[in-house]
C-alpha positions as CSV (number, residue, x, y, z in Angstrom):
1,X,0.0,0.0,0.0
2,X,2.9,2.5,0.9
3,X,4.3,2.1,-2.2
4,X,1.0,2.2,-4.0
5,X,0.8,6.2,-2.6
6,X,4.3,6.5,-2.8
7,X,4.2,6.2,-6.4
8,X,0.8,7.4,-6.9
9,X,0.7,10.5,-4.8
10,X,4.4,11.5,-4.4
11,X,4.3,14.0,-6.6
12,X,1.6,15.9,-5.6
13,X,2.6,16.0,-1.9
14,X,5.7,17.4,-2.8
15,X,4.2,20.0,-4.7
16,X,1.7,21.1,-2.2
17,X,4.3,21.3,0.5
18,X,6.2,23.2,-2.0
19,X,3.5,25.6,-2.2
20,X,2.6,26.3,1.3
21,X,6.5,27.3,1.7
22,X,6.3,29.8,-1.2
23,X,3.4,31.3,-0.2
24,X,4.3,32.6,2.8
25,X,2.0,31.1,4.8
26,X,1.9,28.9,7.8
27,X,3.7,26.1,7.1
28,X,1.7,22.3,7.1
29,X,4.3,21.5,10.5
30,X,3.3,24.5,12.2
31,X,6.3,26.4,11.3
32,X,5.4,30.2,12.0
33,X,5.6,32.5,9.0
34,X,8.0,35.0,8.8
35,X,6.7,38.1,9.8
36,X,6.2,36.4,12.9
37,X,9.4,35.4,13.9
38,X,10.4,39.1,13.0
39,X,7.9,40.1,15.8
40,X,9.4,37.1,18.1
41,X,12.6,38.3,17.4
42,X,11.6,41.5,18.7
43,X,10.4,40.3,21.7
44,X,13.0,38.1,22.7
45,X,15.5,41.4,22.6
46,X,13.4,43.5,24.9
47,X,12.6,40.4,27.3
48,X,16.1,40.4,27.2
49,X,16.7,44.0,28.0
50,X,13.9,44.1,30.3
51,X,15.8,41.1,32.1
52,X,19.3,43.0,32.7
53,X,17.3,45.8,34.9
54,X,18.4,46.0,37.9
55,X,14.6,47.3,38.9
56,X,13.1,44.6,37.2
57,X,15.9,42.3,39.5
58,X,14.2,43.2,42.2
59,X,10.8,43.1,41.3
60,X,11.4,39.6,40.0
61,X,10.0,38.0,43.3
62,X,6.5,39.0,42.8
63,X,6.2,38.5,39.1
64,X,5.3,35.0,37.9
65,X,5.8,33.5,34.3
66,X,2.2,33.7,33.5
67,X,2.2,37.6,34.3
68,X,5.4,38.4,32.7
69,X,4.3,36.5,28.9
70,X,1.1,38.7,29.4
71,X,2.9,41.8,29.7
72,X,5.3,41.1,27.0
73,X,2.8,40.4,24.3
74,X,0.6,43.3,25.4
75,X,3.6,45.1,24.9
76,X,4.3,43.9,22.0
77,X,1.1,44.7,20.4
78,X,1.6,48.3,21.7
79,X,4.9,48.3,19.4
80,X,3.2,47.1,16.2
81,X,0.3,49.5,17.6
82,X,-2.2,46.6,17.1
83,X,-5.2,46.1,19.8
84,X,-4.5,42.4,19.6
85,X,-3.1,39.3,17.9
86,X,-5.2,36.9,16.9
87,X,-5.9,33.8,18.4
88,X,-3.5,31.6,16.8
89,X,-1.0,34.2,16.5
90,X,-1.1,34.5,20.3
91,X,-0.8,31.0,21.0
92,X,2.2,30.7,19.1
93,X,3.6,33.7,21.1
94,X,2.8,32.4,24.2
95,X,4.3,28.7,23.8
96,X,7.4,30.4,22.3
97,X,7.6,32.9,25.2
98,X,7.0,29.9,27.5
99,X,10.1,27.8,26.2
100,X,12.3,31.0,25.7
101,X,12.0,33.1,28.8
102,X,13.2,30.7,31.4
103,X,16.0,30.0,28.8
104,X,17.0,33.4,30.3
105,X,16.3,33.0,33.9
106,X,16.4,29.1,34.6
107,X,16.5,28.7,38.2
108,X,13.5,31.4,38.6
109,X,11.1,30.8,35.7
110,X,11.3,27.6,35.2
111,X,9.2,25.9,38.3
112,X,7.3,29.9,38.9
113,X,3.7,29.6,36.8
114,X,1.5,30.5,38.7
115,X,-0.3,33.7,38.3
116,X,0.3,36.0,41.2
117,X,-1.3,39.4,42.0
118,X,1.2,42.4,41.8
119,X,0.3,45.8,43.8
120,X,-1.1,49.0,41.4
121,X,2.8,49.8,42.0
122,X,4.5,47.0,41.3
123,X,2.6,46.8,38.1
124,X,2.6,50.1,36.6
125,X,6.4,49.7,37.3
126,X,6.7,46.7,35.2
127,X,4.3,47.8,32.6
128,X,6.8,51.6,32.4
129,X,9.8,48.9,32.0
130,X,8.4,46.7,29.5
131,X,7.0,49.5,27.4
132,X,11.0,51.3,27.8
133,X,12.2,47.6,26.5
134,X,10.2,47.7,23.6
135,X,11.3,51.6,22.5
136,X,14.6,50.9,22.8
137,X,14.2,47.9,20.8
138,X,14.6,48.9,17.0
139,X,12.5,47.0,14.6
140,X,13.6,44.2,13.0
């Protein structure tokens, strides 16, 4: 039978995998298209900008993962001065965000998920620092 399709549909396969990648669009493996990874890329710099602050340091103890990927993507929506992303653009973002950002903070991030409350302080601070990240971050 394998060889049967193998012969049969091959072809055809190839091309429409072919396709998708010269499109542009979202690739069949869920590879993210490229304007995406541009924004990603973006983030990733001010998260890691955001991450050398020596105020953000010591606001660290109050600010879980959950909070932190919110803040970035709101953030980063403010810098392509969109309301929102859709749906599966977000999810992407978030999974990403969730792999990459304890890459920069192991011992912290990487067991800290759940969704604490910060103080009106405490999170206009980190919402002033995220928003500086992202303006001094050029586009990409």
């Amino acid at each position: 039978m394998f060889s049967y399709l193998e012969k049969r549909f091959a072809c055809d396969c190839t091309t429409l995998y072919q396709s998708f990648f010269d499109s542009g669009c979202q690739d069949i493996n869920g590879i993210a298209m490229t304007q995406e990874d541009r924004r990603l890329t973006l983030a990733y710099s001010a998260i890691d900008k955001l991450i050398k602050l020596k105020v953000f340091q010591s606001l660290k103890p109050h600010i879980s993962l959950d909070v932190l990927v919110d803040k970035v993507l709101k953030g980063l929506a403010k810098k392509y001065r969109i309301s929102a992303f859709d749906g599966i653009t977000e999810t992407i973002y978030i999974s990403r965000l969730y792999v990459k950002i304890p890459c920069y903070e192991p011992f912290y991030y990487q067991n800290n998920r759940l969704h604490k409350d910060l103080k009106s302080t405490q999170n206009s601070k980190l919402d002033e620092m995220i928003f500086t990240a992202f303006n001094n971050t050029p586009f990409m």
